[in-house]
N, C-alpha and C positions, 0 to 999 in steps of 0.2 A: 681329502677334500671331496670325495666323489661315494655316491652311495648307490647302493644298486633298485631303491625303491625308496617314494617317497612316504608312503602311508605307512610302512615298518618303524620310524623314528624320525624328530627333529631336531635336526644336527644344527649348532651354533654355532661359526667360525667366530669370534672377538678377533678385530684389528688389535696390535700391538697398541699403546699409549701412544709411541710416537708417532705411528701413523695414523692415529685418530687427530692427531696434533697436528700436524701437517695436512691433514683435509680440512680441519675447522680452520684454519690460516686460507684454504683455496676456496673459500666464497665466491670470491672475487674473478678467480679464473673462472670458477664452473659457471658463473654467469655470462662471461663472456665469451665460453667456448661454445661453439656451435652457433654463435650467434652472429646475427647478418650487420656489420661493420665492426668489426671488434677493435677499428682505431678508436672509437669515441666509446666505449665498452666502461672504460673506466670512469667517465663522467658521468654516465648513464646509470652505472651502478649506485655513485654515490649519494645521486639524485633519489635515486628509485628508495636506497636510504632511509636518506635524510624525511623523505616522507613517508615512509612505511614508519618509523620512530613517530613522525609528527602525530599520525593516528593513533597508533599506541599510546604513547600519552595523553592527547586529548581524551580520550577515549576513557580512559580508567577515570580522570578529572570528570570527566560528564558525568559517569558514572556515580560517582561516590556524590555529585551534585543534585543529581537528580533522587538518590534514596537518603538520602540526609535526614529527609523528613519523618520517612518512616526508622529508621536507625536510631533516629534521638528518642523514636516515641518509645519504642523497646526499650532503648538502657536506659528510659526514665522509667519504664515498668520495671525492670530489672533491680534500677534501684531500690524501687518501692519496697522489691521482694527479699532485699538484703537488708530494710531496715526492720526495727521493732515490732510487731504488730500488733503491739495494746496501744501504739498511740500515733499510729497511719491510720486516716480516715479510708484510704483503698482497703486495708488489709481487716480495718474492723467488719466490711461484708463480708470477710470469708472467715470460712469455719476451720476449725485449728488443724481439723485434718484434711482439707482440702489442697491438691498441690497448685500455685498458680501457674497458668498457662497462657501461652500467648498464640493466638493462632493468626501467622502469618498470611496473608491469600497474597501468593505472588501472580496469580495468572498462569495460563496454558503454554508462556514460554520455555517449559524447563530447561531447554540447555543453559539457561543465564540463568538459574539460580544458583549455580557454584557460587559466582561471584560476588551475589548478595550474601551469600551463607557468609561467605570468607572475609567478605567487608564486617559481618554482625561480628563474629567469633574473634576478630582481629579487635574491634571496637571494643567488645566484652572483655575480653584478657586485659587490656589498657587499663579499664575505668574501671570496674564491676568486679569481677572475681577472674582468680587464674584459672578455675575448673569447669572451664568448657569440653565436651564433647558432642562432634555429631555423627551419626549415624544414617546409613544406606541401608535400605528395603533390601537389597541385594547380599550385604554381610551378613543380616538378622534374618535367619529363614526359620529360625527358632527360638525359646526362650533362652536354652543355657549359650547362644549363637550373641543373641542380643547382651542378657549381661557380663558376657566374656569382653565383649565389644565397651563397654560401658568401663566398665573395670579398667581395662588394659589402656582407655585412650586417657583416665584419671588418673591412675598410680604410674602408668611407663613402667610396667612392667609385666610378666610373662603371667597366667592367670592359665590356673588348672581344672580343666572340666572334671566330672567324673568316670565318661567312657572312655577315656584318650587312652591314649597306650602307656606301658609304664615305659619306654624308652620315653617319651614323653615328659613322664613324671619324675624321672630323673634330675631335669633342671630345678634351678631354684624357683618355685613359684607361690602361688598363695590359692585359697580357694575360694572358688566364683560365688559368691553370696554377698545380700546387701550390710550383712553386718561385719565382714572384713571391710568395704568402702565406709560402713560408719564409724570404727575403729583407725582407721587411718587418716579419715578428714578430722576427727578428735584429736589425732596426735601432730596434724599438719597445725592446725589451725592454735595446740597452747604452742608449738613451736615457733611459730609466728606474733602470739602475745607474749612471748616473754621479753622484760625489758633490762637494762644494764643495772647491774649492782648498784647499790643503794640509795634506789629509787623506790617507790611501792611498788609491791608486786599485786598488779589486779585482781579483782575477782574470777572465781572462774566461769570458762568461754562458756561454757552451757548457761549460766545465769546474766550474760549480757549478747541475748539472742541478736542485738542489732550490728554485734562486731561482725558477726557468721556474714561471710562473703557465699551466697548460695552457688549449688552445682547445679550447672547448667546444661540438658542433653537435649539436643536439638535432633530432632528427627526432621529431616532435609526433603523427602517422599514420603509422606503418610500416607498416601493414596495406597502406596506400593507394598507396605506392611503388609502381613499378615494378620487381619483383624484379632483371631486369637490370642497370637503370642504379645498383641500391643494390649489385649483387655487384661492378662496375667502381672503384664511388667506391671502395667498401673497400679494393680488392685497390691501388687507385694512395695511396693513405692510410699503408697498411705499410709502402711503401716510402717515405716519408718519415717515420718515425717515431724515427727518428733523428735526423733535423735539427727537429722541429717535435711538442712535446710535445699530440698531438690525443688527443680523450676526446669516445666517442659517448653519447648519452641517447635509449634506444627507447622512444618512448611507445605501448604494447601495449594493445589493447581487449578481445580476446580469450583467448590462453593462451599462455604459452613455447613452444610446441611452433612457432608462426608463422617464429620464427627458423629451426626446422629447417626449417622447409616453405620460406620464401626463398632462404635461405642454405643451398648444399652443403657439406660437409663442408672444403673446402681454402680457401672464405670464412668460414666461422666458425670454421675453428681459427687465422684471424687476430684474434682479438678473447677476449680475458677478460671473460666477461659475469658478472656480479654480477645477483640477484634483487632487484627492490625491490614488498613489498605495500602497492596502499595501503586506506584506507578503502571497503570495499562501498558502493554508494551506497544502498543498503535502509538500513544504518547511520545513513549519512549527512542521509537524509529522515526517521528517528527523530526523530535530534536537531537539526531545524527545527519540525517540529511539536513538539514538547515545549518548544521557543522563542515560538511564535509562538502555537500553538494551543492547548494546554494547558494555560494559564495565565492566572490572572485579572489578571495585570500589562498583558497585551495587551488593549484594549478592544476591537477589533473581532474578530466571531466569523464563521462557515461552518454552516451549517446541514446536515444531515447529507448531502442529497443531494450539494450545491455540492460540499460534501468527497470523497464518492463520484468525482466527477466529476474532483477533480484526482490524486485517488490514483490513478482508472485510467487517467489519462493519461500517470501517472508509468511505471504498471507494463506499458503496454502499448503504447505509442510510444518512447518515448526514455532511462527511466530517468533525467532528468534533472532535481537535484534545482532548477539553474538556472531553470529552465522553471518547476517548480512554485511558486516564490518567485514568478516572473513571472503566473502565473495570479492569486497571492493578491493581489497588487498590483492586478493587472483588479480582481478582487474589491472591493478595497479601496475603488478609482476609480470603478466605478461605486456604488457604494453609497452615499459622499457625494455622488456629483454628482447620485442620481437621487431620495435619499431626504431633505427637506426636514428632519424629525428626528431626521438623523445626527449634529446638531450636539449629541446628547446624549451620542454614542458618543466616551467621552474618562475619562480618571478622576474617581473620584469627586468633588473638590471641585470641578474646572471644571463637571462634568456637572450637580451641584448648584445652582450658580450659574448657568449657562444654563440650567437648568429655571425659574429665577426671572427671565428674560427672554424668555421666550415671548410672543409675539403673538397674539391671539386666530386667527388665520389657522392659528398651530401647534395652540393648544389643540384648536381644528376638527377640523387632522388627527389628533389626538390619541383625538377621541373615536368616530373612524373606524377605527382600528383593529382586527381582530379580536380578539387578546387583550385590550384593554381595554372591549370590548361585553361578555365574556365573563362579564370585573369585574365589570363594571355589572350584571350580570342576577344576580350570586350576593347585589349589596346590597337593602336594605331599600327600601320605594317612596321615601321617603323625600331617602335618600343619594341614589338612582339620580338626581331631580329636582336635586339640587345639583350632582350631575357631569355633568348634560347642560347646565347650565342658567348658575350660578354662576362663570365666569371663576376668578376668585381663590381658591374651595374647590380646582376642579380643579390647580390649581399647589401648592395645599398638599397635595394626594392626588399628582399626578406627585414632588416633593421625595421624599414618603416611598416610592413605589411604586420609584424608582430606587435610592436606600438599600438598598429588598429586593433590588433586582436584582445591585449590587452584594455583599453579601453573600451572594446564592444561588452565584457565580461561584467567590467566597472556599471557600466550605466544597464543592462541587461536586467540583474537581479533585481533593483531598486525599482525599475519598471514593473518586473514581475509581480514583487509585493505588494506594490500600489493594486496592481490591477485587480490581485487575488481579495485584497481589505475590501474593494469595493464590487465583489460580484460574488463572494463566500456564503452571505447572508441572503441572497437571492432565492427567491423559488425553484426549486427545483434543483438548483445549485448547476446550474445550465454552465457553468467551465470549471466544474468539482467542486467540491468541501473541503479537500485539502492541496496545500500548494503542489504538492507533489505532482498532483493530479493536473493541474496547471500545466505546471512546468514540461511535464510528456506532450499536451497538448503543444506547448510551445515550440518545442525540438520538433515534432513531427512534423507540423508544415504551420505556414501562416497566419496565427487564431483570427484576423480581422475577416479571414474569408470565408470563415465557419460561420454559420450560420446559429447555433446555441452563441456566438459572440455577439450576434448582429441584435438576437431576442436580449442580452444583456442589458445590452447599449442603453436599448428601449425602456427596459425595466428600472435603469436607473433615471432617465427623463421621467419618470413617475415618482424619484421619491419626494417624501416629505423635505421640508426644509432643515426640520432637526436634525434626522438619520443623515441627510447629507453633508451638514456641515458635521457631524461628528467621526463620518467616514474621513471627509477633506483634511481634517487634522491627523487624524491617524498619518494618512499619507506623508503630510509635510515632517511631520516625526520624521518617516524613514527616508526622506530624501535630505533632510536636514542631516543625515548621519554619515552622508555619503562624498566625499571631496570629488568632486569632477565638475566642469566647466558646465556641459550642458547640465547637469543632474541640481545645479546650483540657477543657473537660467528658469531649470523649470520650479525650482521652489518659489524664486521671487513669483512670478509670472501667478503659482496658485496660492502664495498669500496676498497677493492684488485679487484676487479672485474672492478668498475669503474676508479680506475689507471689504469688497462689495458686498457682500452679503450679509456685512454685519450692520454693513449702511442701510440697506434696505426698512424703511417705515412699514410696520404694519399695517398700517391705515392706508398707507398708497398702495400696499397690494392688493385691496379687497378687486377682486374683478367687476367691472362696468357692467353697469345692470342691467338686463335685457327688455329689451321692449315686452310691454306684456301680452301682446298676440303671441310672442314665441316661449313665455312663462305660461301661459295657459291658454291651447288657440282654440280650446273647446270652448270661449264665449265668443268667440269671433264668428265660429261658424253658425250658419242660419240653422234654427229647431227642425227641419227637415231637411236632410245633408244625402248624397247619396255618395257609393263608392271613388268616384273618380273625384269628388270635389277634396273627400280626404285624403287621398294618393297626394293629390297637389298641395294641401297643407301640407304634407310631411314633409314630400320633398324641401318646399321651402324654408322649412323647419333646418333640414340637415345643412343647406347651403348656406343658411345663414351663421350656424356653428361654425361651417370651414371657415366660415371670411372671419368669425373673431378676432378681435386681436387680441395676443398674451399679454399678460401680467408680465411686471418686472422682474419678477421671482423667477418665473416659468422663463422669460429670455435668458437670464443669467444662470440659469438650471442647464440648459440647452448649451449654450459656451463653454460650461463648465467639466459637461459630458463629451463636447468636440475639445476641448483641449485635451483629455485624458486619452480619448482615439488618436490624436495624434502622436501623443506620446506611445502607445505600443503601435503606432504604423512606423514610426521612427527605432524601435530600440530591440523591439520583440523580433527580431527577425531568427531562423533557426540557422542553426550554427553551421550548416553547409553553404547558406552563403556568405560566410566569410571565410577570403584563401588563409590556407595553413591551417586552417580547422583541425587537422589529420593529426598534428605535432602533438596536441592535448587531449583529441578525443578519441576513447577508444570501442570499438566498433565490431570485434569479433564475437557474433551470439555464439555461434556453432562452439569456439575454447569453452565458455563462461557453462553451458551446457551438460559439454563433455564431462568437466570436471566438479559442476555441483550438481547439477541432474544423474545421479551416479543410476547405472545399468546393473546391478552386479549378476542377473542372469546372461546376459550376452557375453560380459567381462569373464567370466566364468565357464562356459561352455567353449570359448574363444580358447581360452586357457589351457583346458580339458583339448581339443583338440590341435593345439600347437605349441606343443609344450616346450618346443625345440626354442621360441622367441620369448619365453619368458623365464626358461631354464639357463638362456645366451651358452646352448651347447650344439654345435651343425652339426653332431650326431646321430642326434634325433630326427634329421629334416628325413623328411619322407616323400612319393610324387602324392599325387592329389589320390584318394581312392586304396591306397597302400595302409599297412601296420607296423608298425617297429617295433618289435621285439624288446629293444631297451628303452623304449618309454615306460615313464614311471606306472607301475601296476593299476592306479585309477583312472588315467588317460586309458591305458587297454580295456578295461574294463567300458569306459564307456563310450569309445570306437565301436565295441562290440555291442554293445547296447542297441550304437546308431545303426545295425543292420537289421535288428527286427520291425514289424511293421506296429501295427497298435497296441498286438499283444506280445509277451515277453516268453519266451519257456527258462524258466530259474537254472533249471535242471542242464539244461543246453549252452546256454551262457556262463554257466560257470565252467562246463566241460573246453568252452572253447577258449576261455580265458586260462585254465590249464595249460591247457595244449600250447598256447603263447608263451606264456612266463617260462614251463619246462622248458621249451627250447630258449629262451633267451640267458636259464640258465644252463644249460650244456644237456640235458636230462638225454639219453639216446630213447628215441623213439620205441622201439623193439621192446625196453625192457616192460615188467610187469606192475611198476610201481608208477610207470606213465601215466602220466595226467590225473591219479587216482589222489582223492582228498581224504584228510585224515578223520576218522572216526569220530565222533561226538559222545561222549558218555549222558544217558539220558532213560530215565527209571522208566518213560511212559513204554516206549516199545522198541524191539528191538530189530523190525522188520525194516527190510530198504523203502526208502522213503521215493513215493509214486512222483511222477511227471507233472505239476501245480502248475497253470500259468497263472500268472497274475499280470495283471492292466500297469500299463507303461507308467512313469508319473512324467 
């Protein structure tokens, strides 16, 4: 189990079966060991659970929801290309030797197109034909790389190059060319029409081209291809497209135009490419957080930063809405496993019920809290002694405190959306364009007191009557969707608002007509006027503007605008001021950082010089400024490294890296084969090789 270097070999220990069996059973432990209450460890887990699964499935369901659209459009292309083509009006535009092709643009999220790939390819095998293949830039780094690849994932089975070795050719296999694959989808395909005794036996499969279920290879990175070996497959593909019904699938990350940039002009005018869009993934990250985040169906929450932290990770590495699911999940994990009362983060009536099985250990933590000292200093001296003090009061104050909290969640989002429908369309889009962007500002501090709220406010006392009754309905949608007492208050309240407005006469809003000194006061004034006599016109002018009185419109415009302010002075408030905040929301940037903001030069050099804490051997501990002898040979090496200054001597560093390793294997000093490196056979010269330095990297 013990090796004396690590860059010599990479040794595998495999646990026994049964002991892999017996770790996949300790989940449950391992989650609770080391963890800070591990009486409630078990509910905490099941929770953490139960909602890690909820995502997952939702997740896949969004998933296949959201590219339906594009997925149908393809296996109704695919169909096309499996029926007849003398009497499809698609397949009459293409010429008989053209192959059809579909060129997907998924966008620059590529981590998430596995699961588009694997959604089409799953869909295709169902409905369409069984001879799917797709293909990675990565496997095809050549032509006979690619149709080995092509082969092997259509027949299942072993596909023989012609430089391999004959230990190789030994096995049973077949040879890489497209006319073994058309040879064998001939004999798939009469073996598949043939029908039961004394029935007719069809025509044959080559003269009813619309039976031909076509082969599908989907090249998953086209970007990543090697332009040449994809201009060859093509141009050898045409020329079987006659005996062998093939149909390419480009998955694009960038823009159409990639094709012309690969493909010259005499390889793509062999293919009929069809356009396929799919979902933006901007889009796509919408509508996960409007699933996950947005809503008080999901117990656990992100506190503004954390969220900060995964949106710019989305926007700013990968776009991948994969990934970001994956962050909330961290999120998720460590939050139960680090926070003792997460076990209240759950819906209301479990939460309710575990509030009334707390341990004094929890109430402790409980009264530890910052938001709940916060409680405690707004009550009376009185209260405050019973909630420091009292066990069983404190359980009846958490019951009710979680109640609020549940309810603040309820009526929160409904508020939000409202707010977002009517300030999205604004100029300037002064509290964001997407809710997201809202909702950060929400969690951070107060939006009434921000001042882009205040220029909102204003902005909507300016609209028209149309744009705002069609905002006002929007609204009432989403509060009409909502079961809660105030959430229901406020809906009557704003359709009496919009019966007002539907009351409203035309004719009685025209506004009051102005005297016509103040419509044109350039006949009032005398044909020779001097500066100060028009100073005083204007003035007059403006003051009599201020005294106007509004229009009915314009009052009920204004009511309408102060009802909506009230409602986010009421509901929008950020989530630290409500106590117990802490049970659902989780707040550690510095984890979330550590572990998707990944380092791997520091994780690496770290490594490199304490090999002792990630080898878990105290053999290797050394004092600070020391070498160890039986550290693995590339830690020595670049300990040694870490004593030169800018420049390196090659020559020197290997002698002293020598000199190391001999002694750590016994080597006696004295002898003459000390420290000395083995010979190089090398035709250029035979002379010893001079003193180089070369520049550190």
């Amino acid at each position: 189990m013990s090796t004396s270097s690590v860059s010599k070999g990479c040794f595998v220990f495999k646990p026994s079966p049964k002991k892999r069996k017996k770790q996949d059973l300790s989940q449950e432990s391992y989650f609770i060991h080391d963890c800070e209450g591990p009486e409630s460890g078990q509910r905490r887990f099941k929770l953490c659970q139960d909602l890690w699964n909820q995502i997952k499935t939702e997740t896949e369901v969004l998933q296949d929801e959201l590219h339906r659209k594009i997925l149908d459009s393809l296996l109704d292309f695919s169909r096309k290309c499996s029926s007849t083509r003398r009497h499809s009006d698609w397949a009459s535009q293409m010429r008989a030797s053209e192959i059809p092709t579909a060129a997907l643009m998924l966008g620059v999220n590529v981590p998430d197109h596995d699961l588009t790939f694997n959604s089409l390819s799953d869909l295709l095998r169902q409905s369409v034909t069984p001879y799917v293949v797709s293909l990675h830039a990565k496997e095809c780094g050549a032509l006979k790389h690619l149709m080995k690849r092509v082969l092997e994932g259509l027949m299942d089975t072993v596909v023989a190059v012609d430089d391999e070795d004959e230990a190789d050719q030994v096995q049973k296999s077949v040879h890489c060319s497209l006319t073994t694959l058309c040879d064998w989808y001939i004999c798939r395909t009469k073996k598949s029409s043939n029908v039961t005794p004394g029935k007719k036996r069809p025509s044959s499969v080559m003269d009813q081209p619309e039976q031909l279920p076509p082969v599908v290879v989907v090249f998953k990175d086209m970007e990543a291809f090697n332009p040449k070996v994809l201009q060859d497959f093509i141009q050898i593909c045409s020329r079987y497209i006659h005996r062998l019904p093939l149909m390419f699938i480009f998955g694009i990350a960038t823009s159409p135009s990639t094709i012309q940039h690969m493909l010259p002009h005499s390889v793509s005018s062999l293919l009929c490419i069809q356009l396929f869009q799919s979902l933006s993934c901007t889009e796509h990250l919408a509508t996960v957080i409007d699933k996950f985040i947005l809503t008080h169906h999901f117990p656990f929450k992100l506190t503004e930063k954390v969220l900060s932290v995964l949106v710019s990770i989305f926007f700013f590495h990968d776009f991948s809405v994969r990934n970001f699911i994956k962050g909330l999940q961290l999120a998720l994990l460590e939050h139960f496993y680090a926070q003792p009362l997460s076990v209240l983060c759950c819906g209301k009536e479990v939460a309710l019920r575990n509030a009334t099985q707390l341990d004094h250990s929890d109430l402790e933590r409980i009264r530890q809290l910052p938001s709940f000292k916060r409680y405690v200093e707004r009550q009376e001296a009185e209260e405050q002694v019973n909630l420091m003090k009292d066990d069983s009061y404190l359980k009846e104050v958490c019951h009710k405190l979680m109640k609020n909290l549940h309810k603040y969640h309820k009526n929160y989002y409904p508020v939000l959306r409202c707010l977002h429908t009517l300030t999205s369309a604004l100029p300037r889009h002064l509290l964001g364009k997407q809710i997201r962007e809202l909702h950060e500002t929400c969690l951070r501090s107060n939006v009434w007191e921000q001042e882009n709220y205040q220029s909102a406010m204003k902005l909507l006392k300016m609209r028209a009557k149309d744009e705002l009754l069609l905002l006002l309905q929007k609204c009432a949608e989403i509060l009409r969707s909502v079961r809660s007492k105030k959430m229901k208050n406020a809906l009557k309240q704003l359709e009496e608002l919009l019966c007002r407005f539907q009351q409203l006469d035309a004719s009685t809003d025209v506004a009051p007509i102005e005297d016509e000194c103040l419509v044109s006061p350039v006949k009032n004034l005398p044909k020779k006027t001097d500066l100060f006599q028009l100073q005083k016109t204007l003035l007059e002018m403006k003051e009599s503007r201020r005294s106007k009185k509004l229009s009915s419109f314009e009052i009920l415009r204004n009511e309408t605008v102060d009802f909506i302010d009230g409602l986010v002075r009421s509901h929008l408030w950020p989530p630290e001021s409500q106590p117990l905040h802490e049970v659902c929301y989780y707040s550690s940037v510095a984890t979330v950082k550590h572990h998707l903001n990944a380092t791997p030069r520091t994780s690496i050099q770290v490594a490199l010089s304490n090999p002792d804490h990630y080898l878990e051997n105290d053999s290797l501990k050394t004092e600070d400024g020391t070498l160890s002898s039986a550290a693995p040979d590339i830690c020595i090496a670049y300990k040694l490294h870490l004593e030169c200054g800018r420049l390196i001597n090659l020559y020197d560093w290997l002698e002293a890296y020598a000199t190391v390793v001999s002694a750590a294997e016994g080597v006696d000093p004295n002898e003459d084969a000390f420290g000395k490196v083995d010979e190089v056979n090398t035709p250029v010269s035979s002379a010893p090789c001079p003193s180089w330095s070369f520049w550190a990297l």
